[in-house]
C-alpha positions in Angstrom: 108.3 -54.3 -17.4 107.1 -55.2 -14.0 103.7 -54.1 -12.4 105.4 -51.5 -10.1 106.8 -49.9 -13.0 103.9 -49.3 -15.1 101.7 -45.6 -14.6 98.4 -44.6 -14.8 96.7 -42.5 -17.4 96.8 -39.8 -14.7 100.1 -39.9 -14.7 99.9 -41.3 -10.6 102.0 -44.2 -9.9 99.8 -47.5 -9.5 100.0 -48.8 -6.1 100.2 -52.4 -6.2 100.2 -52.8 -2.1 96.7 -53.8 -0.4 95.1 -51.0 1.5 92.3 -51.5 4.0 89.8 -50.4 1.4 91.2 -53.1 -1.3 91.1 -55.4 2.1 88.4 -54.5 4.3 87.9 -56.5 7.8 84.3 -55.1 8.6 82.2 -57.9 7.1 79.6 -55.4 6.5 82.1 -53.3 4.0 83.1 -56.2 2.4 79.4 -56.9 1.7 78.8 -53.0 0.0 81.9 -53.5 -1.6 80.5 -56.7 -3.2 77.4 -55.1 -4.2 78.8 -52.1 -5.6 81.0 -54.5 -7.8 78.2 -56.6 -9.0 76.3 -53.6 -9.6 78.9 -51.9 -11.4 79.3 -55.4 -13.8 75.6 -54.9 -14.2 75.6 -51.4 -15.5 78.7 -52.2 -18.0 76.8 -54.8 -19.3 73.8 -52.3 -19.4 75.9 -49.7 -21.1 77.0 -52.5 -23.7 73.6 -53.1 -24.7 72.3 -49.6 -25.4 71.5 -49.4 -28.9 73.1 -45.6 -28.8 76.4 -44.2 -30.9 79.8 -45.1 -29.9 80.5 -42.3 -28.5 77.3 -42.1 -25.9 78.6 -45.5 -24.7 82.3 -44.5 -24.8 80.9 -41.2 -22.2 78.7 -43.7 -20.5 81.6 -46.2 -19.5 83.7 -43.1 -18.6 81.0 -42.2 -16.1 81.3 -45.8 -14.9 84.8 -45.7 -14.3 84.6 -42.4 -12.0 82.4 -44.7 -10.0 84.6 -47.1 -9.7 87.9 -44.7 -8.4 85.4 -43.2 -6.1 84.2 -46.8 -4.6 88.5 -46.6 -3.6 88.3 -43.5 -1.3 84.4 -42.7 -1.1 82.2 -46.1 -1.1 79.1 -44.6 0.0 79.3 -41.8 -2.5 80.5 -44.4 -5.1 76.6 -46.7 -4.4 74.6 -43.1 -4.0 76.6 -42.5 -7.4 75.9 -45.5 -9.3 72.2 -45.6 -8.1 71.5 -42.3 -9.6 73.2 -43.8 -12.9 71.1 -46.7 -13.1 68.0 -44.7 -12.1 68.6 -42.8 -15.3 69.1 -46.1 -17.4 65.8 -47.3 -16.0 63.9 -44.1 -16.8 65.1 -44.8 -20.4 67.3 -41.6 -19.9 71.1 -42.5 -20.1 73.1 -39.9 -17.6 74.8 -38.0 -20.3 76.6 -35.2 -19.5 
C-alpha cells in the first residue's frame, strides 16, 4: 500500500504534498521552525527520562504531539506551547493534565 493510501488515526487523509508551512521561503520561519523541532527532540528525550509510570509519560508524549500538529497550522502557538511544557519540566512539575 502506497503512502497516499494510508490514513491517520483521525481518520483525515495524510497529505503527502509540500505546503508552504512544510516549505517555508521566509528564512526567518524556517529558523523557528528549526528551533521548535530541536526543541520538541529535546523535550521527548526529557519525557524519556522521567523516572514516572508509563502512563504519565504515555500522557506527556501525547501532549508533545499536540505540539507538534499545532507547529503545522499555528507555529507561534506551537513555541508559546512547548515553552510552557518545558517550564513545567524545569520546575520539576510535569504538565499533566
Amino acid at each position: 500500500m502506497g503512502r497516499g493510501s494510508e490514513r491517520r488515526i483521525d481518520d483525515r487523509p495524510d497529505v503527502t504534498s509540500a505546503t508552504p508551512a512544510e516549505a517555508p521561503d521566509d528564512p526567518e520561519v524556517a529558523a523557528l521552525y528549526a528551533l521548535v523541532a530541536e526543541r520538541l527532540k529535546q523535550a521527548h528525550a526529557r519525557v524519556h527520562a522521567l523516572n514516572v509510570s508509563v502512563d504519565a509519560k504515555t500522557a506527556l508524549t501525547r501532549q508533545l504531539l499536540i505540539v507538534t500538529e499545532t507547529a503545522k497550522r499555528d507555529l507561534p502557538e506551537a513555541a508559546r506551547r512547548l515553552s510552557r511544557f518545558v517550564h513545567d519540566l524545569d520546575e520539576g512539575h510535569p504538565p499533566l493534565d
